[in-house]
VMD Tcl script that draws the C-alpha trace (Angstrom):
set ca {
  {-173.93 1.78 16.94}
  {-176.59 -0.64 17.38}
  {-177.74 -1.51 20.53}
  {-176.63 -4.82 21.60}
  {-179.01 -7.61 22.88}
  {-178.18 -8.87 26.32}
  {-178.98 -12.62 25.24}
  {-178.35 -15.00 22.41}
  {-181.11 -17.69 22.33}
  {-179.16 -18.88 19.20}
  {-175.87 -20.08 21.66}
  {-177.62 -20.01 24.91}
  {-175.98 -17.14 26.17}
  {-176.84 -14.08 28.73}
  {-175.39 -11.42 29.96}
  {-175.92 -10.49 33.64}
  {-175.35 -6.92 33.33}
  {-175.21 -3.88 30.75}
  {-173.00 -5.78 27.74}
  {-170.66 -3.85 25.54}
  {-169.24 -4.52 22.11}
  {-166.79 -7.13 23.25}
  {-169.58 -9.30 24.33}
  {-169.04 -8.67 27.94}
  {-170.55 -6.81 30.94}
  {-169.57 -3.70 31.33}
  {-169.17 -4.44 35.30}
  {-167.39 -7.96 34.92}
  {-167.70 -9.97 38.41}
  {-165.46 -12.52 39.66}
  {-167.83 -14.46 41.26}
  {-170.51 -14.53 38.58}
  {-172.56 -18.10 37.66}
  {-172.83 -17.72 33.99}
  {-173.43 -17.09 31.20}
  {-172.23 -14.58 28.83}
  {-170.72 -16.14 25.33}
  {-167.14 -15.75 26.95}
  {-168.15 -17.37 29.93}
  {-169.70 -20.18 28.41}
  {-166.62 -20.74 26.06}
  {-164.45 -21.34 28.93}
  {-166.73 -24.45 29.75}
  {-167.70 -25.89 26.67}
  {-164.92 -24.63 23.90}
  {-165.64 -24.74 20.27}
  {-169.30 -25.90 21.32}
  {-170.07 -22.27 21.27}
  {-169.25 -21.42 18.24}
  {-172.62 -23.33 16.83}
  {-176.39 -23.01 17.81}
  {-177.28 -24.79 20.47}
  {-180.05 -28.29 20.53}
  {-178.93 -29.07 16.95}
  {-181.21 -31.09 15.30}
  {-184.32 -29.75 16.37}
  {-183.69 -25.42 15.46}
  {-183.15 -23.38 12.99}
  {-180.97 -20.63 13.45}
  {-180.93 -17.11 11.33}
  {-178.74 -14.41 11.87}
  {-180.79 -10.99 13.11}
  {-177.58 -8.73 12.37}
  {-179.04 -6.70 8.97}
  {-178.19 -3.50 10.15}
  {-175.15 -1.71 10.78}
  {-175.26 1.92 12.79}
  {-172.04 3.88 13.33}
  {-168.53 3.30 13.46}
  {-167.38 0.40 15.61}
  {-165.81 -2.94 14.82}
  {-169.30 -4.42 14.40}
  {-169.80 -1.99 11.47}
  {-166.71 -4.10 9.86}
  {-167.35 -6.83 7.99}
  {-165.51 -10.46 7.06}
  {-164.51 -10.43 3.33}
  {-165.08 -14.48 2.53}
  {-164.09 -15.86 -1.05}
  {-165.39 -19.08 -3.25}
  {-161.56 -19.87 -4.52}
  {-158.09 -19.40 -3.45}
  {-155.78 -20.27 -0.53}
  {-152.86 -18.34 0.26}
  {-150.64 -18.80 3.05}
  {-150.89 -23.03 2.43}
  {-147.10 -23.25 2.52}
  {-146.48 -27.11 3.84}
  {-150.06 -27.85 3.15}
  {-149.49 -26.61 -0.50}
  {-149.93 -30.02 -1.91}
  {-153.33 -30.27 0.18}
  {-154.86 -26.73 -1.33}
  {-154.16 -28.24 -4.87}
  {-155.97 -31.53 -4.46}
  {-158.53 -29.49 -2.93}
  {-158.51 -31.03 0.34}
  {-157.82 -27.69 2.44}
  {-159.96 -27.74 5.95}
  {-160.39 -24.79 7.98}
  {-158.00 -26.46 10.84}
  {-155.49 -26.26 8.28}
  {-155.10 -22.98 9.50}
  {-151.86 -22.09 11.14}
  {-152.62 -19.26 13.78}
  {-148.79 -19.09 14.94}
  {-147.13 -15.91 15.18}
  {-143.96 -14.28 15.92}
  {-142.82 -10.42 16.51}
  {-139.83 -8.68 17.03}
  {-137.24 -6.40 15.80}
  {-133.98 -8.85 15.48}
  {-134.87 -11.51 18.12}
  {-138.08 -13.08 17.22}
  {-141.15 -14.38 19.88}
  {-142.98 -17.06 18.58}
  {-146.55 -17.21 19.50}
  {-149.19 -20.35 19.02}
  {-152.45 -17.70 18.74}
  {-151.76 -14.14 17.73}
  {-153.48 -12.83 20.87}
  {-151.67 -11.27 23.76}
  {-153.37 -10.37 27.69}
  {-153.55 -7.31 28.65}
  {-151.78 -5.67 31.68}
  {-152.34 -7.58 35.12}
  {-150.81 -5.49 37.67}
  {-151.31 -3.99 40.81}
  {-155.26 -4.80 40.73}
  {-156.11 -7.33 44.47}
  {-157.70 -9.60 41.62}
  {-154.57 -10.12 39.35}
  {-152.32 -11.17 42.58}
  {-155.48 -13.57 43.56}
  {-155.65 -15.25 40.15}
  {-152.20 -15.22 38.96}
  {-152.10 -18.95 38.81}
  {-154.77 -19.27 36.58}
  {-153.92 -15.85 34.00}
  {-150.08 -17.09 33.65}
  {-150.39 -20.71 33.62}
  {-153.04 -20.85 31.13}
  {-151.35 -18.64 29.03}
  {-147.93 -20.11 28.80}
  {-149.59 -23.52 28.02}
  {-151.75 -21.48 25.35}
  {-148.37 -20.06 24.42}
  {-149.70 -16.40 24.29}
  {-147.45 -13.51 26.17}
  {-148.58 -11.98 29.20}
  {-148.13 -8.67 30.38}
  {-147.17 -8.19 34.43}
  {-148.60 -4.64 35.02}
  {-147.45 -1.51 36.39}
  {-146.60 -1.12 40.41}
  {-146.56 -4.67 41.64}
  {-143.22 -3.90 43.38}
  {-144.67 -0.29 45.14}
  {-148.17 -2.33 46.54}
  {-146.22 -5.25 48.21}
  {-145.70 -5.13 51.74}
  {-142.99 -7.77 51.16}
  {-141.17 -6.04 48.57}
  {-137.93 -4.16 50.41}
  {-136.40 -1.20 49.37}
  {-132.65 -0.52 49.85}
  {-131.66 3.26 49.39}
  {-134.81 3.72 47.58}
  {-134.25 0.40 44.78}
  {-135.72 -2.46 45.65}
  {-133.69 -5.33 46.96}
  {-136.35 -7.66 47.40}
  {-139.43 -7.99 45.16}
  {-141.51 -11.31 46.19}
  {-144.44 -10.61 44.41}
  {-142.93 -9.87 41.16}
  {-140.68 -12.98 41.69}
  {-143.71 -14.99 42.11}
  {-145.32 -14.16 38.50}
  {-142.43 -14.44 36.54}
  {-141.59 -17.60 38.29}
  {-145.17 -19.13 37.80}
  {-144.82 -18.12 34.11}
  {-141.70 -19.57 33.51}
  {-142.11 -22.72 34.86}
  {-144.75 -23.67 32.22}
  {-143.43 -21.59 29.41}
  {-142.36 -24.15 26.49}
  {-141.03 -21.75 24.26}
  {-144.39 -19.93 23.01}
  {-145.21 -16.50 24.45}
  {-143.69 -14.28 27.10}
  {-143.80 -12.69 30.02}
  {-143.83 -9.11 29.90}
  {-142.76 -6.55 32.61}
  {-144.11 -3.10 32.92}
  {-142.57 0.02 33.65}
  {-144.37 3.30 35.13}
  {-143.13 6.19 36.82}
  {-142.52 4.56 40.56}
  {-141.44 1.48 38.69}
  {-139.19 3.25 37.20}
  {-137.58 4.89 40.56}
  {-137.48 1.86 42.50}
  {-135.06 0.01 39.79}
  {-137.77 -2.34 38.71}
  {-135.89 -2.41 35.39}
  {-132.58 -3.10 37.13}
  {-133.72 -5.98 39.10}
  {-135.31 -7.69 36.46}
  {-132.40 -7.20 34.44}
  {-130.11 -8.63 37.31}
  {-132.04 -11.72 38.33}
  {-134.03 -12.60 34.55}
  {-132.09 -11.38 31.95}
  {-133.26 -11.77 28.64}
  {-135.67 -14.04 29.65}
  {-138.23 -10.87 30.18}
  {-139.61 -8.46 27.68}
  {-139.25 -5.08 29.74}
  {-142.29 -2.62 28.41}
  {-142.45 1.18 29.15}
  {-145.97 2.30 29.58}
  {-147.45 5.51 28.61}
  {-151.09 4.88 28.94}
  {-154.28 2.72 28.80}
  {-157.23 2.66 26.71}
  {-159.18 3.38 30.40}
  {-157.11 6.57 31.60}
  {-154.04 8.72 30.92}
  {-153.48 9.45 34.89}
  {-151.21 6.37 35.81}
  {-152.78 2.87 37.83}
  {-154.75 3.23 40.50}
  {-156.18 0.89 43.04}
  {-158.84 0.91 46.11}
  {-157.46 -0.35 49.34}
  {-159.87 -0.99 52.57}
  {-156.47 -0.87 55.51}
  {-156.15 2.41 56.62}
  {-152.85 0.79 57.52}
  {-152.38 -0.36 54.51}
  {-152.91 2.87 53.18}
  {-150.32 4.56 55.47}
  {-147.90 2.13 53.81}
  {-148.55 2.54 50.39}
  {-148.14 6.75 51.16}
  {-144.74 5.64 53.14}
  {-143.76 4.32 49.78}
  {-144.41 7.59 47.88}
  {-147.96 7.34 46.43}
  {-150.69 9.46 46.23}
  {-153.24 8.30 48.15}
  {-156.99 9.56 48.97}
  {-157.67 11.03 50.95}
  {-154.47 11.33 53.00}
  {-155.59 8.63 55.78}
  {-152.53 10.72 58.02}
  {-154.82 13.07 58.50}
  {-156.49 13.43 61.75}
  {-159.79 14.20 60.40}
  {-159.69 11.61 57.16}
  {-158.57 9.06 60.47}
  {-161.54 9.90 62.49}
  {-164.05 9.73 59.66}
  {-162.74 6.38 58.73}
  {-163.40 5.36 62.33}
  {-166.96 6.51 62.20}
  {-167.48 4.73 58.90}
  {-168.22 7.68 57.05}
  {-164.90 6.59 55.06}
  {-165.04 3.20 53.62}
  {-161.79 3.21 51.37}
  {-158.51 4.93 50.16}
  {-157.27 5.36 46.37}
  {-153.88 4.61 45.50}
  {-152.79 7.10 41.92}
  {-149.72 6.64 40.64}
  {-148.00 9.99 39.68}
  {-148.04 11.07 35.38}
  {-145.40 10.65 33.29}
  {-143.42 13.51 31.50}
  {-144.89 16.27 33.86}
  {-141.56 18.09 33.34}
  {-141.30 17.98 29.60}
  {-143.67 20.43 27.21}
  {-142.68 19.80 24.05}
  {-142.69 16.48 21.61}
  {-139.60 16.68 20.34}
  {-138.16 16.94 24.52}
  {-140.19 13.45 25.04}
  {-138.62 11.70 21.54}
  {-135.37 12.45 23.10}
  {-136.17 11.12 26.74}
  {-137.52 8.36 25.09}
  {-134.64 7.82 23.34}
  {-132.47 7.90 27.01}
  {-134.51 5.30 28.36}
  {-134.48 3.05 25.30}
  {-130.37 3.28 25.61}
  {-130.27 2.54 29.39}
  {-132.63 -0.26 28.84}
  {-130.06 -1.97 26.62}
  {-127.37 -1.43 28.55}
  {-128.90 -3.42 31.51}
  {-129.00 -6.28 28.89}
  {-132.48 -6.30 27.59}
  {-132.39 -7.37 24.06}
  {-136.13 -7.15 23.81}
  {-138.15 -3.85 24.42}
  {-142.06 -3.21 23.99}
  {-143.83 0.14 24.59}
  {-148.00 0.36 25.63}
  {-149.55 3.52 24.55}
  {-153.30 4.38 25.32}
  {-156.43 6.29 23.65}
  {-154.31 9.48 23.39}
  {-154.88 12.03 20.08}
  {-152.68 11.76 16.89}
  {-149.70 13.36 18.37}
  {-148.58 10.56 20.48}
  {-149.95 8.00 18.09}
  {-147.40 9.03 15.39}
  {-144.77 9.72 18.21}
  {-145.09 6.30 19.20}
  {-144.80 4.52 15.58}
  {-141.92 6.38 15.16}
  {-140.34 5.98 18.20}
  {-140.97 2.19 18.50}
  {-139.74 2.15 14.96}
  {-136.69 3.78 14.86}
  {-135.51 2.30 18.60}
  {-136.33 -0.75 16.93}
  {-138.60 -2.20 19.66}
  {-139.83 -5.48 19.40}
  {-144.07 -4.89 19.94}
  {-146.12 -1.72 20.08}
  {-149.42 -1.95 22.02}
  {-151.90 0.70 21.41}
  {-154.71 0.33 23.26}
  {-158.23 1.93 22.32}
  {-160.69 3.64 25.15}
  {-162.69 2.16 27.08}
  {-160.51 -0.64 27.62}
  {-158.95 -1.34 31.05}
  {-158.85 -3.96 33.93}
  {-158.85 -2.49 37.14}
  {-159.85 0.33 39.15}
  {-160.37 3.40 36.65}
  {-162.42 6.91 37.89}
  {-165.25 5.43 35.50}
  {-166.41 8.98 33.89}
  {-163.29 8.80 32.54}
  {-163.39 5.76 31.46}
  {-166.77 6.74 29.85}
  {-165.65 9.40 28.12}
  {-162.06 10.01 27.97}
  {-159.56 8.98 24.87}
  {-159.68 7.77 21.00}
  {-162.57 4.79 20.75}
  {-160.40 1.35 19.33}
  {-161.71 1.50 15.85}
  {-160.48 4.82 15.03}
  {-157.26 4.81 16.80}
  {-156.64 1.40 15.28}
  {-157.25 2.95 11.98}
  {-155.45 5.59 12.31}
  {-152.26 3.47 13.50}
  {-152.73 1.94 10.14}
  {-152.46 4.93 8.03}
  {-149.45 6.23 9.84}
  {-147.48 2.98 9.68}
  {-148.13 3.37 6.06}
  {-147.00 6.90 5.57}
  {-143.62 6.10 7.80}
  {-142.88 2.26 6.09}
  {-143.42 5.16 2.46}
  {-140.25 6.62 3.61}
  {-139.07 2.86 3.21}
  {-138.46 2.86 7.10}
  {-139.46 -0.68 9.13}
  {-141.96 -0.34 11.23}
  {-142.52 -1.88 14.60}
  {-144.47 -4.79 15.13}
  {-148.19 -3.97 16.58}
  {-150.77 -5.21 18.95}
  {-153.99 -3.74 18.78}
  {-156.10 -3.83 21.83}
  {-159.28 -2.01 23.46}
  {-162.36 -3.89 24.19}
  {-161.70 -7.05 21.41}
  {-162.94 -10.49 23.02}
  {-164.36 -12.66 20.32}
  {-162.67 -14.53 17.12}
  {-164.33 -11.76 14.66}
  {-162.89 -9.21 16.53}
  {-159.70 -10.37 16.84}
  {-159.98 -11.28 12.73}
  {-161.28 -7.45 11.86}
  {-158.32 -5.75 14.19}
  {-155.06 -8.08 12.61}
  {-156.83 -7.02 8.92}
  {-157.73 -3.66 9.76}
  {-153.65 -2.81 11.02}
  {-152.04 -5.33 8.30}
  {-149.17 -6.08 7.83}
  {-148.30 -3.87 10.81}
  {-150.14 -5.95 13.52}
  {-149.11 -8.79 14.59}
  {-151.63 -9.94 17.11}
  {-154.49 -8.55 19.60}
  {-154.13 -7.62 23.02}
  {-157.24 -8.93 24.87}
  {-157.89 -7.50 28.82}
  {-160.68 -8.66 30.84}
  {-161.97 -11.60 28.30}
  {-158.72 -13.48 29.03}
  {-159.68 -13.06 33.03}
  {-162.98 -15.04 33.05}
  {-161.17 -17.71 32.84}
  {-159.76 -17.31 35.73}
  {-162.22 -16.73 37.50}
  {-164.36 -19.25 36.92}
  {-162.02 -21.85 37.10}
  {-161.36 -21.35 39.99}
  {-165.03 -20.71 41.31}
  {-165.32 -24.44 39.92}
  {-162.47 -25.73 41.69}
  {-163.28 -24.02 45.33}
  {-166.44 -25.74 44.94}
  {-165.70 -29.00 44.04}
  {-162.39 -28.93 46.16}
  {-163.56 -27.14 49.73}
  {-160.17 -27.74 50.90}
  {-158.52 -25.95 47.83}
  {-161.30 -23.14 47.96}
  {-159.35 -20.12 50.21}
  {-155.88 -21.04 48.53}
  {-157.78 -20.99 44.96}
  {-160.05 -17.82 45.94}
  {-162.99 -19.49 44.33}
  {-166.10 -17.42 45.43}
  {-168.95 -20.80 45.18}
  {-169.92 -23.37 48.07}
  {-171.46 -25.41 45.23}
  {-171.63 -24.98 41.47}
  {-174.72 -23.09 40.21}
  {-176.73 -25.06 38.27}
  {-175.37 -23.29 34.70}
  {-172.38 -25.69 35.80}
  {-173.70 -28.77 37.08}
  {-176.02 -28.74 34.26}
  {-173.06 -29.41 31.97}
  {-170.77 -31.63 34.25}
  {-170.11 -32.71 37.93}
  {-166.17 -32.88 38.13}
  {-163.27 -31.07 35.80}
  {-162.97 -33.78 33.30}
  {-166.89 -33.33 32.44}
  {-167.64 -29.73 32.55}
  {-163.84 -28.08 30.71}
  {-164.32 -29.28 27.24}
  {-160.25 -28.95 26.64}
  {-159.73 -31.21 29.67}
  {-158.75 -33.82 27.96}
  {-157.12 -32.48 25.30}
  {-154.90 -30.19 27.52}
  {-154.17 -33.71 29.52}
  {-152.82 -35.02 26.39}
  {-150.39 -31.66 25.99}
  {-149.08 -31.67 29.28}
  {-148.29 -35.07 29.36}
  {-151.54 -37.32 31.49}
  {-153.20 -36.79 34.49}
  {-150.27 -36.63 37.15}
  {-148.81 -33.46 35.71}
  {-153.06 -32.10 35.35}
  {-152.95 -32.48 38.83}
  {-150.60 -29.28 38.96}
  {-152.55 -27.24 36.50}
  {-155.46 -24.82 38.06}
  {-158.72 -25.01 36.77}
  {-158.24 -21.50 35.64}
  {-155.85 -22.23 33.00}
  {-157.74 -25.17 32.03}
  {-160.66 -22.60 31.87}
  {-158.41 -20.39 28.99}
  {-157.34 -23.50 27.40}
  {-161.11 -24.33 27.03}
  {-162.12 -20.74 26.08}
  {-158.69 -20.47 23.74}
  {-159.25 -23.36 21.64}
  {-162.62 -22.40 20.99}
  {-161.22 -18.22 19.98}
  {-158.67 -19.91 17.81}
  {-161.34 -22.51 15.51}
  {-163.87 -19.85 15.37}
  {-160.67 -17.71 14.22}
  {-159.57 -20.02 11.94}
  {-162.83 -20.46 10.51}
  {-163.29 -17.09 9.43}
  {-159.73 -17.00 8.02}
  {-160.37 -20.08 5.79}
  {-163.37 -18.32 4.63}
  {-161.04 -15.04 3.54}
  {-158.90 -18.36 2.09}
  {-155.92 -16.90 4.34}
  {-154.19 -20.20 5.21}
  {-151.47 -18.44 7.52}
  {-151.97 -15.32 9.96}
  {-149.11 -13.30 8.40}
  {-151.57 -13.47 4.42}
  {-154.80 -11.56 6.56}
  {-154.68 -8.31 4.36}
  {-157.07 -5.11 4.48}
  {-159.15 -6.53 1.50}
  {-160.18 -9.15 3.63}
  {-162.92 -7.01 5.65}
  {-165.04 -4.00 4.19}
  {-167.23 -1.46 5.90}
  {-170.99 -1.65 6.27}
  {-171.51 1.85 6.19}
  {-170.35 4.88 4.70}
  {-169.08 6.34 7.81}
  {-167.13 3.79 9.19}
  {-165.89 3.23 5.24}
  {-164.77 7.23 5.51}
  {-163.03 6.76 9.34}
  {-161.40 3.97 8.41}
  {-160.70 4.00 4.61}
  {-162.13 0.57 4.65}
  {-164.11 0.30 1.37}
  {-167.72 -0.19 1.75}
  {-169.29 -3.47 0.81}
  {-170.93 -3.21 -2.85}
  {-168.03 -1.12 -3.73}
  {-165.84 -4.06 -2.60}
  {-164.52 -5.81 -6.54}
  {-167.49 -4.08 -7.93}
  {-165.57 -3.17 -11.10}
  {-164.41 -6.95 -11.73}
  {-167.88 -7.95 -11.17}
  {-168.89 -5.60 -14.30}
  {-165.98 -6.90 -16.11}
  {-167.25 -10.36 -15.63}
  {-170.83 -10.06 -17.09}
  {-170.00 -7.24 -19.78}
  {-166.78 -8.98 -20.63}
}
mol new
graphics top color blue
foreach p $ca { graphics top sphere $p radius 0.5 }
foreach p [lrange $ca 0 end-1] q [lrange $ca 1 end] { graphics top cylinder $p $q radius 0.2 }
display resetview
């Protein structure tokens, strides 16, 4: 691939540290002052989307080569005529009057009961991480006023100190209250909240408490894997009390800080921290067909606590458990498969595996594809998708619902739909002192790649006002975080670019995006991901048309 250029003059943007495909840094901080293109959205919306001092520039693009195979060696299929997917605005498409915000970018997924969803984007797993309890706030209530699902990670029950364990199930489970609550109360029928499953999950009746106290209000998810690692969560704790506790509640944790000598080097300071692992799944099982039917176990005790919707998260595993989980998902008939590509990931993962381990996005997407097809062949349905791993921007999200159509349903996006968060509330500690240790905002004042655009909320989040307007005026804004209002900002401006580039492919409606509407730039991203290559792309109508 490429190399990627760690500044855009064209939008203004910058990236502080070493920036990967996504458009990100590779080390994302929390209390950064600007500005990657992500960043930046969250403050000024669809502003981004053009070059910057209009009026006096010109801008060009600088992307004429294509190296490798990566979603950047994908390109957007555009068309001079057509419009499918107009439905009500049928009458608009044949006066000719079709405009890009025409573009209906709702989605729903499911086997029988159906979620509805205002973007087809989903976040990734927030669980167990220090910074998804801080900014919880922020990551739920912006997304159930975007109307996009969120996904409550594994072992938020195991880390809580408050959480209270009866005979080894939990009786009490603050912490996972809390973000189900905080979703809830701002969902308006759009999204969901999801709730993981691991391992210790899984033996502390996570699944049965949920079930008792939520119902079918909650999408339970079993989790095999991540795009970052296929060794279960992990997290980096600084207590050596706090690690005692979290090996008390049956973790791995190291080193073993009940050991005299581990004690008395964490004493001396020659040990700084402790690493929570969570244990692996199917250690006890060696052969496919003994997983299918555990799988199969779990999917039937699942329903008979009541859940009526079920998802399943794979990671960057090999073939085998890519097909195993099609079919599985498929034939249990769960409601949303999420396969996530490596390196994704959004916490604390050993980072040379994260480097190296597991099936890049593009390929395992691709690959998903192709086996959906050769299953639905059998004429067998085939369970809804999300595609995630490393996908932040509005092309992205565009190439990965064309490159898995019709399977794929929308686009599970991980530490782009944090920023957000974040910054918001970075903004709001600063402008709000009071607010700022309840809000975990990390600024005394805002840096000047803030002030430069605004001096309070309602002049520096360019959805402000129109996220005002949805919740109903500035009384019930005064209950909204400025983290939310960060991802309203920053969704707003991911949803025009994407339905910009879908009016260009003249697909009016998300479920009408189709494999011919992207095409490779090279010939070996064209061979990985039978995406034909560009000049080969209607090449024969093209003859037909001047020889005919």
């Amino acid at each position: 691939m490429a190399s990627l250029q760690k500044s855009n003059d064209v939008l203004g943007t910058t990236n502080r540290g070493n920036i990967v495909e996504s458009g990100l840094c590779s080390l994302c901080r929390a209390d950064c002052a600007g500005k990657c293109e992500t960043w930046l959205s969250c403050l000024k919306g669809r502003e981004t989307l053009y070059p910057r001092d209009f009026g006096v520039v010109t801008a060009g693009s600088g992307t004429t080569t294509h190296v490798g195979v990566s979603y950047k060696s994908l390109r957007v299929q555009g068309y001079c005529y057509g419009a499918e997917g107009m439905q009500e605005n049928q009458a608009k498409a044949d006066n000719g009057d079709a405009l890009f915000t025409d573009v209906d970018l709702s989605v729903t997924f499911g086997a029988s009961e159906k979620t509805k969803c205002r973007y087809p984007i989903m976040t990734g797993a927030l669980g167990s991480t220090f910074i998804a309890a801080k900014y919880w706030n922020s990551f739920a209530i912006g997304s159930a006023l975007c109307g996009i699902p969120i996904v409550i990670g594994e072992n938020v029950v195991g880390v809580d100190r408050k959480a209270q364990l009866t005979k080894g199930r939990i009786s009490s489970a603050p912490e996972l209250e809390r973000r189900i609550d905080v979703y809830l109360r701002h969902f308006n029928g759009y999204g969901a909240i999801i709730v993981q499953l691991n391992v210790e999950d899984t033996r502390n009746g996570v699944a049965e408490y949920v079930a008792e106290k939520y119902g079918d209000k909650v999408i339970i998810e079993l989790k095999w894997g991540q795009g970052a690692k296929d060794i279960g969560g992990e997290i980096e704790v600084t207590s050596i009390e706090y690690a005692k506790f979290l090996k008390e509640r049956g973790y791995l944790v190291d080193p073993d800080p009940t050991r005299k000598e581990v004690i008395d080097a964490f004493n001396e300071g020659a040990i700084h921290s402790f690493a929570r692992h969570s244990r692996l799944g199917y250690t006890n099982i060696s052969t496919a067909e003994s997983v299918m039917e555990t799988f199969a176990d779990s999917i039937s005790y699942l329903r008979s606590l009541g859940f009526k919707r079920i998802s399943l998260k794979t990671g960057a595993y090999g073939m085998e458990e890519l097909a195993m989980s099609i079919r599985l998902a498929s034939d249990h008939n769960l409601d949303l498969l999420t396969i996530d590509g490596a390196g994704g990931g959004t916490g604390m993962s050993p980072w040379d595996m994260m480097e190296t381990w597991g099936v890049p996005s593009i390929l395992l997407h691709a690959k998903a594809h192709e086996y959906a097809s050769l299953y639905a062949s059998q004429g067998k349905k085939v369970v809804d998708m999300s595609l995630g791993g490393g996908l932040a921007k509005s092309s992205q999200i565009f190439k990965a619902l064309s490159l898995g159509s019709p399977y794929t349903k929308l686009v599970c996006m991980g530490r782009s739909m944090m920023i957000p968060g974040f910054l918001g509330s970075n903004i709001e500690g600063a402008l709000h002192p009071e607010r700022r240790e309840a809000v975990f905002g990390n600024w005394e004042e805002l840096p000047k790649t803030v002030s430069s655009i605004g001096k309070s909320a309602s002049e520096i989040f360019a959805g402000y006002h129109s996220l005002k307007e949805h919740v109903g005026g500035a009384k019930e804004m005064e209950n909204i975080p400025y983290g939310a209002i960060a991802m309203w900002t920053m969704m707003d401006k991911v949803g025009a670019g994407l339905q910009q580039l879908m009016a260009g492919a003249r697909k009016f409606d998300v479920g009408s995006i189709s494999r011919a509407d992207i095409y490779s730039a090279n010939r070996e991203t064209e061979r990985e991901t039978k995406v034909p290559f560009i000049t080969d792309v209607k090449d024969e109508i093209a003859r037909k048309i001047l020889l005919g």
